[in-house]
C-alpha positions in Angstrom: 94.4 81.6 63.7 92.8 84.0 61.2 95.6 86.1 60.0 93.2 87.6 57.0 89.5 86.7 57.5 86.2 88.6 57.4 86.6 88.2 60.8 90.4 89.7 61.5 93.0 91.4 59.9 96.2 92.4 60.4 98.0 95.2 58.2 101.2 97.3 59.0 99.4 100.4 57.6 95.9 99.8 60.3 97.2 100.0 63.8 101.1 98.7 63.2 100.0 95.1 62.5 97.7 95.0 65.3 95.1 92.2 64.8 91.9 94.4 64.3 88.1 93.2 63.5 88.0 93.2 59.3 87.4 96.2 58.2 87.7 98.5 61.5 90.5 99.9 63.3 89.5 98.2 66.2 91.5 95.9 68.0 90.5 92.2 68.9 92.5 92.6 72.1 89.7 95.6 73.2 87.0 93.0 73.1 88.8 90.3 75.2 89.8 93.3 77.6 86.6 94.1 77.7 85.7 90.4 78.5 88.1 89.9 81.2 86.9 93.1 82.6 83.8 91.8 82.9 81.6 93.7 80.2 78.9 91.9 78.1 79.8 91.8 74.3 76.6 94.4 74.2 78.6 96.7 76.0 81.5 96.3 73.9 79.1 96.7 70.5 77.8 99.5 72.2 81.4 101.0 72.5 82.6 100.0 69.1 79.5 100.3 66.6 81.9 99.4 63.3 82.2 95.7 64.7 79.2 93.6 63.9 78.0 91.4 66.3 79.0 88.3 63.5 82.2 89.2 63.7 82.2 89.2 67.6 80.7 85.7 67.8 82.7 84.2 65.0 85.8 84.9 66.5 84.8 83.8 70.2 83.5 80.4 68.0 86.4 80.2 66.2 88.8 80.6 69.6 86.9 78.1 71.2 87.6 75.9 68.1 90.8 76.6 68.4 91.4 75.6 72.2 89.8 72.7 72.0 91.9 71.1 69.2 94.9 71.8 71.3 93.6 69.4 74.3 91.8 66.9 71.7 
């Protein structure tokens, strides 16, 4: 996926290497917990106001993306 982006990173000196929204410290795992929790990507901008909402949508777009070329 997006290793380095303006939509992730990753970095051993943010987080360990977690993946984390470009530019943040904030984990991409939060939002899909969030998700599977069943909170609106509102609620997780809301939570986490250094995320942009572009960032949010382009990595749901680009996942989708993603698992569709895997069963195509």
């Amino acid at each position: 996926m997006l290793k380095s982006s303006s939509i992730i990173s990753a970095s051993p000196e943010i987080m360990g290497g977690t993946p984390v929204f470009a530019g943040t410290r904030v984990p991409v795992q939060t939002l899909l917990d969030y998700l599977k929790a069943g909170e609106s990507i509102n609620d997780f901008l809301d939570g986490f106001p250094t995320v942009a909402r572009e960032q949010v949508i382009a990595l749901l777009e680009e996942a989708g993306k993603q698992l569709v070329g895997m069963v195509a």
